[in-house]
Chimera marker file (.cmm) of the C-alpha trace (Angstrom):
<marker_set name="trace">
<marker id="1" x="9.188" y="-53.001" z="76.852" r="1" g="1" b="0" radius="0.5"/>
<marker id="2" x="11.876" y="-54.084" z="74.248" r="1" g="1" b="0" radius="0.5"/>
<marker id="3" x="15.528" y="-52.156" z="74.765" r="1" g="1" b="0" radius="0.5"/>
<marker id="4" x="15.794" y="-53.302" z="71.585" r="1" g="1" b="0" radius="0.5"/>
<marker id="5" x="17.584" y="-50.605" z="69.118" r="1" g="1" b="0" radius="0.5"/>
<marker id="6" x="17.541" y="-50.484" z="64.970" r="1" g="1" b="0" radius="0.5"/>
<marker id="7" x="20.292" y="-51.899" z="63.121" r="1" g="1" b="0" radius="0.5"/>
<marker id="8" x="23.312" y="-50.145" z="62.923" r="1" g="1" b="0" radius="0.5"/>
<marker id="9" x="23.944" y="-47.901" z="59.779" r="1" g="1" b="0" radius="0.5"/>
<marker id="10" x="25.578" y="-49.931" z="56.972" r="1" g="1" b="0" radius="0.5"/>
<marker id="11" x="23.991" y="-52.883" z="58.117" r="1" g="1" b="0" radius="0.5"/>
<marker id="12" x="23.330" y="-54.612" z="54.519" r="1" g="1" b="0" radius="0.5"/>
<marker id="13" x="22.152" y="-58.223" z="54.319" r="1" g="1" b="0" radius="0.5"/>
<marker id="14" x="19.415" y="-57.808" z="57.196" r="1" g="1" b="0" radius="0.5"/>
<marker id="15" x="16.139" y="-57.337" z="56.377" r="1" g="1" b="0" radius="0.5"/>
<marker id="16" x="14.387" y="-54.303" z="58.085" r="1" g="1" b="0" radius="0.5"/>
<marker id="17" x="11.252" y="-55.733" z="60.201" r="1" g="1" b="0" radius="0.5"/>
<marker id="18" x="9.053" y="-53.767" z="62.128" r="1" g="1" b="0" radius="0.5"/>
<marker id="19" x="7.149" y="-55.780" z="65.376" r="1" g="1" b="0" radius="0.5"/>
<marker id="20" x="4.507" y="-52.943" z="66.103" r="1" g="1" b="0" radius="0.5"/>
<marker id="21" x="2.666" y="-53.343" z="70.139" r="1" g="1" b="0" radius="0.5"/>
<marker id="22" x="-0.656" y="-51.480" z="70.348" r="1" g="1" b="0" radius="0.5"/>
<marker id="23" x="-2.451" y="-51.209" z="73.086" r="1" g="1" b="0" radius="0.5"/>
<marker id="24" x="-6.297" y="-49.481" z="73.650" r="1" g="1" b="0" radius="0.5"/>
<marker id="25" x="-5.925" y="-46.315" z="76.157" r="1" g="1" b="0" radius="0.5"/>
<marker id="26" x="-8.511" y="-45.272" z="78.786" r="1" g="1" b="0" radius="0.5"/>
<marker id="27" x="-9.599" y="-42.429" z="77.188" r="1" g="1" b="0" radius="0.5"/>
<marker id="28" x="-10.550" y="-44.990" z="73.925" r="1" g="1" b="0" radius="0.5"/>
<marker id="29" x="-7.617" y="-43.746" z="71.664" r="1" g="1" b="0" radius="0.5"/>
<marker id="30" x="-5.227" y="-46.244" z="70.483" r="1" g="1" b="0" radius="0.5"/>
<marker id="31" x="-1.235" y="-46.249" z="70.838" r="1" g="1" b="0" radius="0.5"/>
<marker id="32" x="1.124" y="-48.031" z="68.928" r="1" g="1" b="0" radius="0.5"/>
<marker id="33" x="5.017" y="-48.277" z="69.216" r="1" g="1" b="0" radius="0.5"/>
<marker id="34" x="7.785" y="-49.531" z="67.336" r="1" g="1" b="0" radius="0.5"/>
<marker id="35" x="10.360" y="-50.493" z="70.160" r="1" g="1" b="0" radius="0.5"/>
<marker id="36" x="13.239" y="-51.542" z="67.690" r="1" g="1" b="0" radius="0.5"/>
<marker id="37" x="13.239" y="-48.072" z="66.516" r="1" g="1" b="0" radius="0.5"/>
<marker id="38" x="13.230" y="-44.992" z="69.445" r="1" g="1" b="0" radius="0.5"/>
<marker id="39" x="10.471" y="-42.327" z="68.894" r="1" g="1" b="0" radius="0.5"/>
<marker id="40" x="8.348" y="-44.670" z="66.669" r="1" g="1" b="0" radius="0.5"/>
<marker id="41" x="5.320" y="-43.972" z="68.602" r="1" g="1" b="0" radius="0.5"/>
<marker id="42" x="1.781" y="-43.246" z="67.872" r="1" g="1" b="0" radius="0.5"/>
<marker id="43" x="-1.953" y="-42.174" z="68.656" r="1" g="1" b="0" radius="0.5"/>
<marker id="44" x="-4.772" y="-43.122" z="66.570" r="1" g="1" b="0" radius="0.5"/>
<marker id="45" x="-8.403" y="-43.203" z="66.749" r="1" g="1" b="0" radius="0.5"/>
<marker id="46" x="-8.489" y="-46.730" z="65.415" r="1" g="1" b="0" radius="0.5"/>
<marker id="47" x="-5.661" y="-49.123" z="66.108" r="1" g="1" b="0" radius="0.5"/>
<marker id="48" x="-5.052" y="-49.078" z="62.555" r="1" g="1" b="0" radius="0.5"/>
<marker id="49" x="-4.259" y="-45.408" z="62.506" r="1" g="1" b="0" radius="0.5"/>
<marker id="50" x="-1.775" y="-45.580" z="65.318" r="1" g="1" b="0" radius="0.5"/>
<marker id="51" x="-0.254" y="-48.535" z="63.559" r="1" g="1" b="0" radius="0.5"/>
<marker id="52" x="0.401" y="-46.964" z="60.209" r="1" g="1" b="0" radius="0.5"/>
<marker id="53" x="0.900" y="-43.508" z="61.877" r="1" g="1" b="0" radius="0.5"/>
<marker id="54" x="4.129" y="-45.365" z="63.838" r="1" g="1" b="0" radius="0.5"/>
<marker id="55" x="5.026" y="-47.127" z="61.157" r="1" g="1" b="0" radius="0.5"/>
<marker id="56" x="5.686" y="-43.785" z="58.723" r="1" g="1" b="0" radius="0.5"/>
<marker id="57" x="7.519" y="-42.188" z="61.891" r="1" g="1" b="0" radius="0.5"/>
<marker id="58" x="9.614" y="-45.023" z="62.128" r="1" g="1" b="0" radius="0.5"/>
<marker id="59" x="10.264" y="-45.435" z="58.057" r="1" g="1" b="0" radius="0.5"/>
<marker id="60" x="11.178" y="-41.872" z="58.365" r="1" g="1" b="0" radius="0.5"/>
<marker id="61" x="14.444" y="-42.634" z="60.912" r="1" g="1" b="0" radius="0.5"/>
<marker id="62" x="15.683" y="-44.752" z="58.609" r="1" g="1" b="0" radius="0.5"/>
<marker id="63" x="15.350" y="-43.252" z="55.982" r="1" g="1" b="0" radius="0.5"/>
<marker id="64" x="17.535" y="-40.512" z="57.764" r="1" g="1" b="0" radius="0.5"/>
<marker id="65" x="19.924" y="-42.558" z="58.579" r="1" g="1" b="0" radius="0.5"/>
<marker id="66" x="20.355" y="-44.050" z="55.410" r="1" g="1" b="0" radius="0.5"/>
<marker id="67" x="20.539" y="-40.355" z="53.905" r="1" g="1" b="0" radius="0.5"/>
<marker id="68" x="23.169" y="-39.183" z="56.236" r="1" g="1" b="0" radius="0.5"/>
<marker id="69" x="25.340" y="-42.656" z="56.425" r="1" g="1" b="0" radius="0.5"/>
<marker id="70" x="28.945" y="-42.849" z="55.345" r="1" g="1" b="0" radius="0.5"/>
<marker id="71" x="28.392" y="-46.104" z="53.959" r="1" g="1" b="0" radius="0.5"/>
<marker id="72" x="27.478" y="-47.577" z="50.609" r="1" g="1" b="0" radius="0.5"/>
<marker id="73" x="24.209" y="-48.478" z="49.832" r="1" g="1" b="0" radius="0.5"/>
<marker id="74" x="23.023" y="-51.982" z="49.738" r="1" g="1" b="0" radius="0.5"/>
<marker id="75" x="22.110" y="-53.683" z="46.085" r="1" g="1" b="0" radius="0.5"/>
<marker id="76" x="18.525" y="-54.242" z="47.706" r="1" g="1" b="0" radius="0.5"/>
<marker id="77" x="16.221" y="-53.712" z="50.981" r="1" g="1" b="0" radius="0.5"/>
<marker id="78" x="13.113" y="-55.720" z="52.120" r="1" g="1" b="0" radius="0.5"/>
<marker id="79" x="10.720" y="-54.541" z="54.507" r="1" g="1" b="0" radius="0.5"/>
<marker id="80" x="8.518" y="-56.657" z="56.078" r="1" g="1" b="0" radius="0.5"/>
<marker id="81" x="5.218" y="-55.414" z="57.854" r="1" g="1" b="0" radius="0.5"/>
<marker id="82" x="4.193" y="-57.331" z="60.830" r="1" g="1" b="0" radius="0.5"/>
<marker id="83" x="1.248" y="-56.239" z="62.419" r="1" g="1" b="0" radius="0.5"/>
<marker id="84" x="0.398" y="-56.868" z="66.190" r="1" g="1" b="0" radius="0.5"/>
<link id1="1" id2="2" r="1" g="1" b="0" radius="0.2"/>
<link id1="2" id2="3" r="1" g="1" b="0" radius="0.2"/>
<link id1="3" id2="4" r="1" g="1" b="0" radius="0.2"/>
<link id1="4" id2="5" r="1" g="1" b="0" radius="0.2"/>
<link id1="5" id2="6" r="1" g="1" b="0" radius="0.2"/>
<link id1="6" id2="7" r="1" g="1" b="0" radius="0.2"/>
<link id1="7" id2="8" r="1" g="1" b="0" radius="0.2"/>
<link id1="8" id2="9" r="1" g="1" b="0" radius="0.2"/>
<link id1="9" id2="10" r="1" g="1" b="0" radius="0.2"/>
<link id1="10" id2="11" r="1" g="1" b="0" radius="0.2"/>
<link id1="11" id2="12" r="1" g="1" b="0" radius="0.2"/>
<link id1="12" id2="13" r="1" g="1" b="0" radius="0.2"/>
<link id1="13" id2="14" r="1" g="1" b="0" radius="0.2"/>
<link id1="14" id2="15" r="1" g="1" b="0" radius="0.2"/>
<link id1="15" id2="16" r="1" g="1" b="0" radius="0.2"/>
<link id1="16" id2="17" r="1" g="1" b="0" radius="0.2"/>
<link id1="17" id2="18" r="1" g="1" b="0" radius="0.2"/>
<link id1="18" id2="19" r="1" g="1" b="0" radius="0.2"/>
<link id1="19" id2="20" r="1" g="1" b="0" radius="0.2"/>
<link id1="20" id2="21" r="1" g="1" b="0" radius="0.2"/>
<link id1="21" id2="22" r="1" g="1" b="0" radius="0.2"/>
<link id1="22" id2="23" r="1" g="1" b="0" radius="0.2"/>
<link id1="23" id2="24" r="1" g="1" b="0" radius="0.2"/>
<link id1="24" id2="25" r="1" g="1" b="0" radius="0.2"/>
<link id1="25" id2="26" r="1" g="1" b="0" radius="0.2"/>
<link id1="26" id2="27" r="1" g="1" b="0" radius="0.2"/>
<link id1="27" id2="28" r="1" g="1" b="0" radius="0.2"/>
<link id1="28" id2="29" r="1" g="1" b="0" radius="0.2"/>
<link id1="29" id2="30" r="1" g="1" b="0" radius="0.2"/>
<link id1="30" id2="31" r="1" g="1" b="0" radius="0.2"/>
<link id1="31" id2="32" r="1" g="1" b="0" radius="0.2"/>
<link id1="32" id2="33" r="1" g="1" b="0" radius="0.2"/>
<link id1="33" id2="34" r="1" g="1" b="0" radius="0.2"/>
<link id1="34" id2="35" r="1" g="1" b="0" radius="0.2"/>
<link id1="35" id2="36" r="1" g="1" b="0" radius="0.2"/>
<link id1="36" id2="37" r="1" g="1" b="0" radius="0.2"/>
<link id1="37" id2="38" r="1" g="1" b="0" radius="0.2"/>
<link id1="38" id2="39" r="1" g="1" b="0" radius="0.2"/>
<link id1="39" id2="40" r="1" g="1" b="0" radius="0.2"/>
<link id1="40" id2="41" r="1" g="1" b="0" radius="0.2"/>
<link id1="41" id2="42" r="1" g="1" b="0" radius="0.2"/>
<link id1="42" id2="43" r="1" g="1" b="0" radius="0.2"/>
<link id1="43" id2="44" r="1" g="1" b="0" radius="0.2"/>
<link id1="44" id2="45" r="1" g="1" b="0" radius="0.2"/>
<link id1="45" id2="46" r="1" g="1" b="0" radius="0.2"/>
<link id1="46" id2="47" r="1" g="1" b="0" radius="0.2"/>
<link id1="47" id2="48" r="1" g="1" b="0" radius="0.2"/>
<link id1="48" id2="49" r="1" g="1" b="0" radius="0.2"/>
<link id1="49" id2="50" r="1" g="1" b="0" radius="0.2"/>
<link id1="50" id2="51" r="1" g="1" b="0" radius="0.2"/>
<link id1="51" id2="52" r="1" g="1" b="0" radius="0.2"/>
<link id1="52" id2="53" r="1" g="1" b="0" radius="0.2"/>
<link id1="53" id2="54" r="1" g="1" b="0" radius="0.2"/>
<link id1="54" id2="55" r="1" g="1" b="0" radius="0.2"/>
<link id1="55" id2="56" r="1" g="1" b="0" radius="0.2"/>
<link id1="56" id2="57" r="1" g="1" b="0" radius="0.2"/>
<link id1="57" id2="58" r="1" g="1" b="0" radius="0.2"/>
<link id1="58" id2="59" r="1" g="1" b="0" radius="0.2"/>
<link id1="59" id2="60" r="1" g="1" b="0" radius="0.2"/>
<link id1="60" id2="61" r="1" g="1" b="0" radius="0.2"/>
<link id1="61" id2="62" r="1" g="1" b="0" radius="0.2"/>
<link id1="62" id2="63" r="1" g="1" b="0" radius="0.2"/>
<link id1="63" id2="64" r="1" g="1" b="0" radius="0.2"/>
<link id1="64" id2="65" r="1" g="1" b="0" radius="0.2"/>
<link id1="65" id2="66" r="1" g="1" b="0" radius="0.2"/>
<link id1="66" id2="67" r="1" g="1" b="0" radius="0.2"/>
<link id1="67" id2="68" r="1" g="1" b="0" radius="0.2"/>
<link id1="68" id2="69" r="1" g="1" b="0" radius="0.2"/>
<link id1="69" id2="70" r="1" g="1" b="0" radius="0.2"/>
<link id1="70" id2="71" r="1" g="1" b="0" radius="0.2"/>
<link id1="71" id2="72" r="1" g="1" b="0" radius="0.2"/>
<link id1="72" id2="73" r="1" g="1" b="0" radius="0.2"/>
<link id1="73" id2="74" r="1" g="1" b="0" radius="0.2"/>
<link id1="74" id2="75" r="1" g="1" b="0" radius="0.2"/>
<link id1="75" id2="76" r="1" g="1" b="0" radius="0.2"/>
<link id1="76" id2="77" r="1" g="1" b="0" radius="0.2"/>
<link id1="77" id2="78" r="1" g="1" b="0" radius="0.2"/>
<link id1="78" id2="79" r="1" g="1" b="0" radius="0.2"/>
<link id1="79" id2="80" r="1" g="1" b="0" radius="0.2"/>
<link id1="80" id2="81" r="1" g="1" b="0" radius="0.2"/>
<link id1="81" id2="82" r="1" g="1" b="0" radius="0.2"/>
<link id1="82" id2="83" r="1" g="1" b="0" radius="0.2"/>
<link id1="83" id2="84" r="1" g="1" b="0" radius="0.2"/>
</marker_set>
């Protein structure tokens, strides 16, 4: 696993990308984790419900810390979706 962390707050010329792992449990579900961004983890029944499930937890951290940063918003964000 990654050790990874998300980019500090106020960071403003880096784009935000997501690298998503998934991996099919023994039980059939399917688990998919963000490592760049702790907590961003996820069941699904399909991989591409644990994929989009981790990838709205993990839109949601940001989006707190760009709510509670002392900083000034950048003129423009990209995301970028990359999908294991």
């Amino acid at each position: 696993m990654s050790t990874e962390r998300k980019p500090p707050q106020g960071t403003r010329s880096q784009d935000l990308r997501f690298i998503v792992e998934t991996e099919l449990e023994a039980d059939g579900r399917w688990i998919a984790e963000i490592p760049q961004v702790p907590g961003a983890l996820a069941y699904g029944v399909t991989k591409e419900e644990a994929i989009n499930k981790a990838y709205a937890i993990a839109l949601r951290s940001v989006a707190d810390d760009v709510e509670h940063s002392q900083q000034a918003p950048p003129n423009s964000i990209s995301l970028e979706r990359h999908i294991a």
